[in-house]
N, C-alpha and C positions, 0 to 999 in steps of 0.2 A: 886122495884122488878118488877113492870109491866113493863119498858121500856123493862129489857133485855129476859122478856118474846115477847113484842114485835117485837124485835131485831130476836127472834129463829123464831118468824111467818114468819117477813116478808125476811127472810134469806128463807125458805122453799120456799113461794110464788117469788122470786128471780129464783130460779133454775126448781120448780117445772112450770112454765107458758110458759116459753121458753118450754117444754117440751109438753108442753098439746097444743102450738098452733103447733106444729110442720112447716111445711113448706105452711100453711094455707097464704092464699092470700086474705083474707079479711081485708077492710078496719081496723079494731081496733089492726088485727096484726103485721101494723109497728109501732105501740107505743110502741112494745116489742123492746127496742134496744140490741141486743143479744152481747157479748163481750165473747169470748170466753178463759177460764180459764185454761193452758195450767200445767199439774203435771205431773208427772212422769212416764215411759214410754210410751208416748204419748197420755196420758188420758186427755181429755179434757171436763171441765162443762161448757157448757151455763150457761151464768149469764144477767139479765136485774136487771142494776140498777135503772129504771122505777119503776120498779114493786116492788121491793125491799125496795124503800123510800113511795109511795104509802099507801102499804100495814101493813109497819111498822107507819107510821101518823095514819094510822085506827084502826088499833090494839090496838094501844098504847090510842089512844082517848075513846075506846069500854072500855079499860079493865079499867082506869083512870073513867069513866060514872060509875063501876058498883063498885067500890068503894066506 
C-alpha cells in the first residue's frame, strides 16, 4: 500500500515542480526535464519524469522507514 501511496506523491511532485520553477533559469532548474502532455482541446501538463522517480524512491523509502 505504501508504493502506490508513493506513486500519488511523486505523480503530484512530477507535475506540480515543472510548475513552481516556472521559466526560472537557475542552475538546479534544467534537472527539471519538462515533456509536455498534450489532451484534449489543446490542454497541455508539464510533466518531469526527473522528479517523478526521485520523489516517488523518497516517498516510498520515508513511508516503508515508518512502518
Amino acid at each position: 500500500m505504501s508504493l502506490t501511496k508513493a506513486i500519488i506523491v511523486g505523480a503530484t511532485g512530477g507535475i506540480a515542480a515543472p510548475f513552481a520553477i516556472g521559466g526560472s533559469t537557475a542552475p538546479a532548474a534544467r534537472l527539471v526535464d519538462m515533456v509536455l502532455i498534450h489532451g484534449p482541446n489543446g490542454v497541455t501538463i508539464p510533466w518531469s519524469w526527473t522528479v517523478f522517480c526521485i520523489v516517488t524512491l523518497a516517498a516510498w523509502g520515508l513511508l516503508q522507514a515508518s512502518r
